[in-house]
C-alpha positions, 0 to 999 in steps of 0.5 A, a space after each residue: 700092640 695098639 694099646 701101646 702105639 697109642 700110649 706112646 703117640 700121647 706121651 710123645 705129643 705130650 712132650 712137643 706142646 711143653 717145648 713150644 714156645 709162645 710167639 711174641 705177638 704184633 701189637 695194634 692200636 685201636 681206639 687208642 688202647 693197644 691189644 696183642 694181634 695173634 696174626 702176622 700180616 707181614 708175613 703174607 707180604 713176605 711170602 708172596 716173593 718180596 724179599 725178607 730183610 734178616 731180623 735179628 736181636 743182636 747180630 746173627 742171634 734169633 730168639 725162639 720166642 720170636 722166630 720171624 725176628 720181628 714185632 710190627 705196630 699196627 693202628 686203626 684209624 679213619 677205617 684204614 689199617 697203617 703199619 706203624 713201624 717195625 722193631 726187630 
């Protein structure tokens, strides 16, 4: 019974990984070339009960390679961080 517990806890965790969808990356530029940023700083913002504007692709259309419905441009520069602009 324990042996097929666990060969059906791998099969199902298995099959989760290959449904997952890559989010798509914020993108920073730093010494003027640009490089994914696999962390999402808004996010913070957001959650910290500052209101989420609704993002979408087109009205009402969310994709699942993007759920927070944003990319955020970011740039180093003079040691200071700037948030460059938003595109939903």
């Amino acid at each position: 019974m324990n042996k097929l517990f666990f060969i059906l806890a791998i099969l199902f965790s298995l099959n989760s990984s290959i449904l997952a969808t890559a989010q798509a990356p914020d993108k920073i530029l730093y010494d003027n070339k640009e490089f994914n940023l696999f962390t999402n700083p808004l996010e913070d913002f957001y959650n910290n009960k500052n209101e989420r504007p609704k993002f979408f692709i087109e009205p009402n259309i969310v994709s699942s390679g993007n759920w927070r419905g944003y990319m955020a441009y970011w740039e180093i520069s003079e040691e200071s961080l700037y948030l460059k602009s938003i595109d939903s």
